[in-house]
C-alpha positions in Angstrom: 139.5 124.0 -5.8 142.0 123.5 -8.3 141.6 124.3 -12.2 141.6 121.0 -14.7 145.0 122.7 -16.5 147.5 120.7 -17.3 151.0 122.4 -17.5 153.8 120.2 -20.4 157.4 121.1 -21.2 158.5 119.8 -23.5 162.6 120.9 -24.3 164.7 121.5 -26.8 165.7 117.7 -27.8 161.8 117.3 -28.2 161.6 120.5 -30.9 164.6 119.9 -32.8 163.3 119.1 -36.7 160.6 118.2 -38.2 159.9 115.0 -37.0 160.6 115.9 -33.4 157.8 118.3 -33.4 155.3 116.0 -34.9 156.0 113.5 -32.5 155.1 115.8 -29.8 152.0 116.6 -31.9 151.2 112.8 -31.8 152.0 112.8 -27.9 149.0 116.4 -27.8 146.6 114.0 -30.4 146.2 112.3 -26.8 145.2 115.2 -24.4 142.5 116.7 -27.2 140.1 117.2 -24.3 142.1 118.3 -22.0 143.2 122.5 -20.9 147.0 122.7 -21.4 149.4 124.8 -21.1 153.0 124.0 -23.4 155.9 125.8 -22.5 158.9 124.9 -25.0 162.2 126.0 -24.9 164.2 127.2 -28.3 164.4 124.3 -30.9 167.6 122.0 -30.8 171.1 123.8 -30.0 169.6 127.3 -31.2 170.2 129.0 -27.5 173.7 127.9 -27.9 174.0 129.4 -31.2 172.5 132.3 -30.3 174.9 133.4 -27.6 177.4 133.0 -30.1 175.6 135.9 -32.1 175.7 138.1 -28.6 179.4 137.1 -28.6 180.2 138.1 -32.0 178.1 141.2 -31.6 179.8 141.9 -28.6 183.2 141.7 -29.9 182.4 143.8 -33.2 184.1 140.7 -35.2 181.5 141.1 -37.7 180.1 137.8 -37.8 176.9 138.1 -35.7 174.4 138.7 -38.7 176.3 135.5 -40.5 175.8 133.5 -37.6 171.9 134.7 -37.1 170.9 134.2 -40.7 172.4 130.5 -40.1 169.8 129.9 -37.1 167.0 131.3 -39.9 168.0 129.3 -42.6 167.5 126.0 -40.4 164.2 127.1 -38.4 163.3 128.5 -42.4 164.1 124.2 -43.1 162.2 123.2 -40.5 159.3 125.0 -42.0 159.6 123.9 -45.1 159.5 120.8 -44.3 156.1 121.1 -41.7 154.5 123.6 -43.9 155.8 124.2 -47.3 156.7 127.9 -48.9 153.7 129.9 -49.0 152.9 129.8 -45.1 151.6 132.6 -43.4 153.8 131.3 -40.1 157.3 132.7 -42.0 156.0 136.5 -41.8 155.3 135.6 -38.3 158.9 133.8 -37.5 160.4 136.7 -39.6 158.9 139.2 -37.6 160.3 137.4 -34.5 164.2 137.7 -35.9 163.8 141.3 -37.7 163.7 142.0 -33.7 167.2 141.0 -33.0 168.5 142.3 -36.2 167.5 145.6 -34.6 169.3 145.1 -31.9 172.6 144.0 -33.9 172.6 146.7 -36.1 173.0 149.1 -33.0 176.3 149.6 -30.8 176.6 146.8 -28.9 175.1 147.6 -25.3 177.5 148.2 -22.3 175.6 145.7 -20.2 176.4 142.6 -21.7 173.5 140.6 -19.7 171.3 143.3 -21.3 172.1 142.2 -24.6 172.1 138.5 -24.2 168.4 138.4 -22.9 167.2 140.9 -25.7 169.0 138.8 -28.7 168.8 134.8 -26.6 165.2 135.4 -26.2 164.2 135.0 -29.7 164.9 130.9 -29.6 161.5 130.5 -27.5 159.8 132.9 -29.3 160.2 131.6 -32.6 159.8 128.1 -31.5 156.5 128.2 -30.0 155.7 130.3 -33.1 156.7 127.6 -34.8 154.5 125.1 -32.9 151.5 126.9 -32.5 151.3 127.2 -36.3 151.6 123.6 -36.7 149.1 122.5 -33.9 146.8 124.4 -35.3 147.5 123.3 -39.1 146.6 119.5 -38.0 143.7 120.6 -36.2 144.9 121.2 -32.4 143.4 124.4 -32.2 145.9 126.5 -29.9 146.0 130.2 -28.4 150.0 131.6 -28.5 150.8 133.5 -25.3 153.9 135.7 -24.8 155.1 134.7 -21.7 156.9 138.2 -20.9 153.4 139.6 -20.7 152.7 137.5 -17.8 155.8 136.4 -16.0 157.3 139.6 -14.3 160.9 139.7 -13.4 163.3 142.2 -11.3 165.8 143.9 -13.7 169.2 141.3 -13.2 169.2 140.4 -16.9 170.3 136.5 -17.4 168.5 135.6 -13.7 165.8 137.3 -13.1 164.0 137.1 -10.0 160.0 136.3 -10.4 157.5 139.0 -8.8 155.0 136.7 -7.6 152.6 138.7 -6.6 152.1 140.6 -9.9 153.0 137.4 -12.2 150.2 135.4 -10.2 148.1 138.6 -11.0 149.1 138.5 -14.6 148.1 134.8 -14.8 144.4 135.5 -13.7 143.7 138.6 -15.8 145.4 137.2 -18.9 145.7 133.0 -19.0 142.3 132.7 -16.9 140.0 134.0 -19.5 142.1 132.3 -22.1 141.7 128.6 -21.0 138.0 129.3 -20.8 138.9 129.4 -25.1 138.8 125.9 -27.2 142.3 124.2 -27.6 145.6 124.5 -26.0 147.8 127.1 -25.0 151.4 127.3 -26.1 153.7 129.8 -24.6 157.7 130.4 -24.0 160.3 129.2 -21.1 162.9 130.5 -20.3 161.8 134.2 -20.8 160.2 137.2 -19.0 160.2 140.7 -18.6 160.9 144.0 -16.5 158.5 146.3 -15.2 159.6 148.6 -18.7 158.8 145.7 -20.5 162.8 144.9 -21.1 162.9 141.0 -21.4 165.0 139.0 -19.1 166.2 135.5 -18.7 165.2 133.3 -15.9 168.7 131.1 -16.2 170.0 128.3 -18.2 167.7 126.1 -18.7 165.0 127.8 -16.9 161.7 126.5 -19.0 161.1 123.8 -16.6 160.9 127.0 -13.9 158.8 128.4 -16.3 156.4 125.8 -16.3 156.7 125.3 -12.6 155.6 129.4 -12.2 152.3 128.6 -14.3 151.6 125.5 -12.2 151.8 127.2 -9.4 149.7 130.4 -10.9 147.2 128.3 -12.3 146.9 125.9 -9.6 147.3 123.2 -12.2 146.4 119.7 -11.6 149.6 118.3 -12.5 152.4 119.3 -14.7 155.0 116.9 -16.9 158.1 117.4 -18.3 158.9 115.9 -21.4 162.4 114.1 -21.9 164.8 112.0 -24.0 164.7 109.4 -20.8 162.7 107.2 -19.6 162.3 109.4 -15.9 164.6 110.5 -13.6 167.6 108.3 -13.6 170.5 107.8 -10.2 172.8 108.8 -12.7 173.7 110.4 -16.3 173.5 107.1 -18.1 175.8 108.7 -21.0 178.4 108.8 -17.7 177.9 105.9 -16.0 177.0 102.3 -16.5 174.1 100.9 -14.8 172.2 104.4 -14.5 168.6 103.1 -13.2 165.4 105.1 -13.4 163.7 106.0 -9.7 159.9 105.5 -10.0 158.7 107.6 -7.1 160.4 110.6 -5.6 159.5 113.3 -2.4 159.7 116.6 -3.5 162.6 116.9 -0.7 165.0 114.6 -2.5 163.8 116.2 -5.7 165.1 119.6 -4.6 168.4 118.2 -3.0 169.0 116.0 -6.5 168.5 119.2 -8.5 170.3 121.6 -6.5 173.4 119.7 -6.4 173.4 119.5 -10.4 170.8 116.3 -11.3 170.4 117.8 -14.9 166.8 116.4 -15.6 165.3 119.1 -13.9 166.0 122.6 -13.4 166.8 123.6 -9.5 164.2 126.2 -8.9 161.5 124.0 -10.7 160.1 121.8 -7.2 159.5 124.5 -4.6 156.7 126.3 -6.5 154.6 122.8 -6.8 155.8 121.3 -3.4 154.0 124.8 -2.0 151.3 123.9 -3.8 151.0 119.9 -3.6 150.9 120.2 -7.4 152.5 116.2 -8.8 155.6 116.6 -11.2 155.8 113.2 -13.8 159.4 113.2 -15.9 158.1 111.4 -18.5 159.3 110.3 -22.0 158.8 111.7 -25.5 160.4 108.7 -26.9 158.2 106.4 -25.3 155.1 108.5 -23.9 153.5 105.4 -22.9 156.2 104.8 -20.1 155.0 105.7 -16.5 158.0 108.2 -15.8 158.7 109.3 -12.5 156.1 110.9 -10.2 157.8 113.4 -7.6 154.6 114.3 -5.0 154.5 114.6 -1.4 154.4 110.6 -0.9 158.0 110.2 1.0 160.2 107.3 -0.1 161.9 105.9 3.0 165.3 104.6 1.2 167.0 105.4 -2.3 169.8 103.9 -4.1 172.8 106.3 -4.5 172.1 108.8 -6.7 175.2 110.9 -8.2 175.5 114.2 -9.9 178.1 116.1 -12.0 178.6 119.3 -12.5 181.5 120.3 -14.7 182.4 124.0 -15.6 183.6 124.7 -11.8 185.5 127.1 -10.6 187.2 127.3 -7.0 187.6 130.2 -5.2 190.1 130.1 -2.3 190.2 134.3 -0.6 192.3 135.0 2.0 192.7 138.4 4.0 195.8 140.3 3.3 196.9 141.1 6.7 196.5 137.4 8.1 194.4 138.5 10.5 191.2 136.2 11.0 188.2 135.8 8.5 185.6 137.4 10.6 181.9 137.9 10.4 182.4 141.7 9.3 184.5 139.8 6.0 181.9 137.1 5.4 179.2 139.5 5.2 180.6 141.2 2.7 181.9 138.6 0.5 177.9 137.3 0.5 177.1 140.5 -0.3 178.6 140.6 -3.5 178.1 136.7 -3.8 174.4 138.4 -4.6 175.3 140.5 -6.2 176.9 138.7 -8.9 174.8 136.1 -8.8 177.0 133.7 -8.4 175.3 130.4 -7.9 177.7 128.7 -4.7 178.1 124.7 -4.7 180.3 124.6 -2.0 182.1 126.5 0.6 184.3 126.6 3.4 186.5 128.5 5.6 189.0 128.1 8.0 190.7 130.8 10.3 192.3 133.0 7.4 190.4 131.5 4.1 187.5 131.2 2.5 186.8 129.0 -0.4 183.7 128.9 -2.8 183.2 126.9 -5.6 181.1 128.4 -7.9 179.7 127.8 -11.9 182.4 129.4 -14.1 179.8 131.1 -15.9 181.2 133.8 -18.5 183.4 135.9 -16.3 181.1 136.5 -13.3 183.8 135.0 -11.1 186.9 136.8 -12.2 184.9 140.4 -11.8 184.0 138.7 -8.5 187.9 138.2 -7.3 188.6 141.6 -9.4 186.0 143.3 -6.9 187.7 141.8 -4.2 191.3 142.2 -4.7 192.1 145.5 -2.4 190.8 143.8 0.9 191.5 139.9 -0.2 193.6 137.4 -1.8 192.3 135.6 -4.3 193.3 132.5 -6.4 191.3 130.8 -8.6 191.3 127.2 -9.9 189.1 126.0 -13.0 188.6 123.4 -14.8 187.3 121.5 -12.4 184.5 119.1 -11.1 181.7 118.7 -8.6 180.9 115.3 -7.8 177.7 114.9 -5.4 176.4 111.5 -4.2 173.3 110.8 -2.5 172.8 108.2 -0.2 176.2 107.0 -0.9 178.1 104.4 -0.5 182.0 104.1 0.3 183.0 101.7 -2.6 181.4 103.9 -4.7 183.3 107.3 -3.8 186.2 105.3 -3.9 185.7 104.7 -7.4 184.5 108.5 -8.2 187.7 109.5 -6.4 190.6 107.6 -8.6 192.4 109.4 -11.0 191.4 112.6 -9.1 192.9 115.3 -6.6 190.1 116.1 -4.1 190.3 119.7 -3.4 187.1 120.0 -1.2 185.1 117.8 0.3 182.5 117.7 2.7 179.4 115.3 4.0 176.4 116.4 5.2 174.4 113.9 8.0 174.6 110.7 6.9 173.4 111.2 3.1 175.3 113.5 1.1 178.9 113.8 -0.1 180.3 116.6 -2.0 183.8 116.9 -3.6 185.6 119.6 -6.0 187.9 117.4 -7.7 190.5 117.9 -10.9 191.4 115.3 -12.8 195.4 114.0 -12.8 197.3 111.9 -14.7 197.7 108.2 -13.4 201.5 107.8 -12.8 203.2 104.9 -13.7 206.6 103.5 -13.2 209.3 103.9 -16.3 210.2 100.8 -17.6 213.8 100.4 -17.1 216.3 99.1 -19.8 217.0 95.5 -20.1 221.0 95.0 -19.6 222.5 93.2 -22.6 
């Protein structure tokens, strides 16, 4: 039988200043009597900032502790603002950034993945310090959990793997007896740990995966993420004109809009509640009242076209050096290291002497990739470029998508799906010639 939990996200848009995060107390005001869990991610742009701290530390420029006593000085703001000067919370959030200043005032680590997760980490951290605090200020009593104590990882620093055994053990020794406790529970996305208690990072963007993993642990009765739109949307209405919001969705289109780059939710987020049965609502913290989307087991039998971009890509075109075939013994191997890496494939294809993958250019994962490669392959790369998805689409549609582009892959899959790695061109047009006199 499942528990009466409740599991929200709510993201960084929703945390971002003061008046964000009393909204979201206003949304809680509702669920008084309910057992929740809150996962929240770091407060605004502050993950971004931070990895330019692990840069600057990194490159020994000198600028990392300027940039890091920026990212104080505006969570310090925030404060202020929700709880004046003399609050017992800033020890805490001080605490919480004296730990990266450790790390900074060290020789930057030779595992730069390492180093990312130990300083990045500290955006959750201090922002559901930051909430508790103020829940319980306005009388939301809440318990703060440190999600690295129950979510266990392997040791791949920036993408961790979760241990499910031991984290869904971890959940009933730790969370169990704590939602038998008044109030609400707020904890950290994004964030977990190694078996020596190192912390790791689940992925960009990875707190909706975080609240899919206590869903799933908890057996929670439904969980909702908390957004700056109305639900899930057939498009990225900053993008495209039109964008309309999809009521209902199976968990099956849900995983195939995610992994090919719908933004809303994170990719890994729907297996662990599809397993599970557990509903998903994408609702909004603008307008909480609005019914959001509901993504459950009840199938849909026809969607409009649905289209997702993801920029940042980088194509990978490996050939052998002999010109002798690209055989299974080759393929192997290039998966292998594709592991490896961690290199998160969109796209791929090969013919009889190449082998293409378009991958996220994420930091320099690919050109160690083709660097690793280089004494048995080929290997050109081509960034800057696009991947254009479209569900359920429609020719006059990828006509459109197409113009002003070169298509450098494409491929459909059935009758639903059509994927292309584009790069934009300029439109030519015809010089205008001189007028005789």
């Amino acid at each position: 039988m499942k528990q009466t939990v409740k599991v929200f996200k709510f993201g960084g848009a929703s945390l971002k200043d003061p008046t964000a995060i009393k909204n979201v107390a206003g949304i809680l005001q509702s669920y008084k009597k309910e057992k929740l869990v809150i996962v929240v991610s770091a407060m605004g742009k502050t993950t971004n900032a931070l990895e330019k701290v692990v840069e600057a530390h990194a490159a020994r420029n000198g600028k990392a502790f300027e940039i890091l006593n920026e990212i104080k000085a505006q969570h310090y703001q925030i404060m202020e603002e929700l709880f004046g000067k003399e609050d017992e919370a800033y020890a805490v959030v001080n605490d919480a950034f004296v730990e990266v200043e450790w790390v900074l005032e060290e020789e930057p680590h030779e595992n730069y993945d390492y180093m990312y997760d130990q300083i990045v980490c500290v955006g959750e951290l201090v922002s559901s310090k930051i909430a508790h605090a103020y829940f319980t200020k306005i009388g939301l009593p809440t318990q703060w959990l440190d999600a690295r104590d129950v979510i266990l990882t392997d040791d791949i620093f920036r993408e961790g793997w979760v241990q499910w055994e031991e984290t869904m053990d971890r959940a009933e020794r730790i969370v169990v007896p704590m939602l038998a406790e008044p109030g609400f529970i707020v904890t950290q996305g994004f964030i977990g740990s190694t078996t020596e208690n190192f912390t790791t990072t689940l992925g960009r963007e990875g707190s909706d995966y975080t609240a899919a993993i206590f869903s799933f642990c908890l057996d929670a009765q439904d969980m909702t993420i908390w957004k700056d739109v109305p639900g899930v949307l057939t498009a990225d209405p900053r993008v495209f004109e039109n964008a309309t919001k999809l009521d209902r969705l199976s968990y099956k289109e849900a995983i195939e809009m995610t992994y090919y780059g719908a933004k809303v939710i994170h990719p890994k987020t729907i297996k662990p509640l599809q397993n599970k049965s557990i509903p998903l609502l994408v609702k909004s913290f603008i307008n909480p009242e609005g019914e959001g989307t509901l993504i459950s087991n009840e199938v849909e039998d026809a969607y409009p076209p649905i289209v997702a971009l993801e920029p940042n890509q980088v194509l990978l075109q490996i050939s052998t050096r002999d010109f002798s075939f690209v055989a299974e013994h080759h393929i192997s191997y290039l998966f292998n290291l594709v592991a490896e890496f961690r290199l998160q494939v969109n796209m791929m294809q090969n013919s009889a002497i190449s082998f293409s993958l378009c991958v996220n250019d994420v930091d320099d994962k690919a050109d160690r990739f083709a660097a690793r490669i280089s004494d048995k392959f080929k290997v050109m790369l081509d960034r800057g470029l696009e991947l254009i998805t479209v569900r359920h689409y429609q020719e006059d549609l990828l006509n459109n998508l197409r113009r002003g582009k070169i298509v450098l892959l494409e491929e459909r899959i059935k009758d639903t799906t059509v994927q292309m790695v584009v790069k934009d061109v300029p439109v030519m047009r015809r010089r205008q010639t001189a007028q005789p006199n």
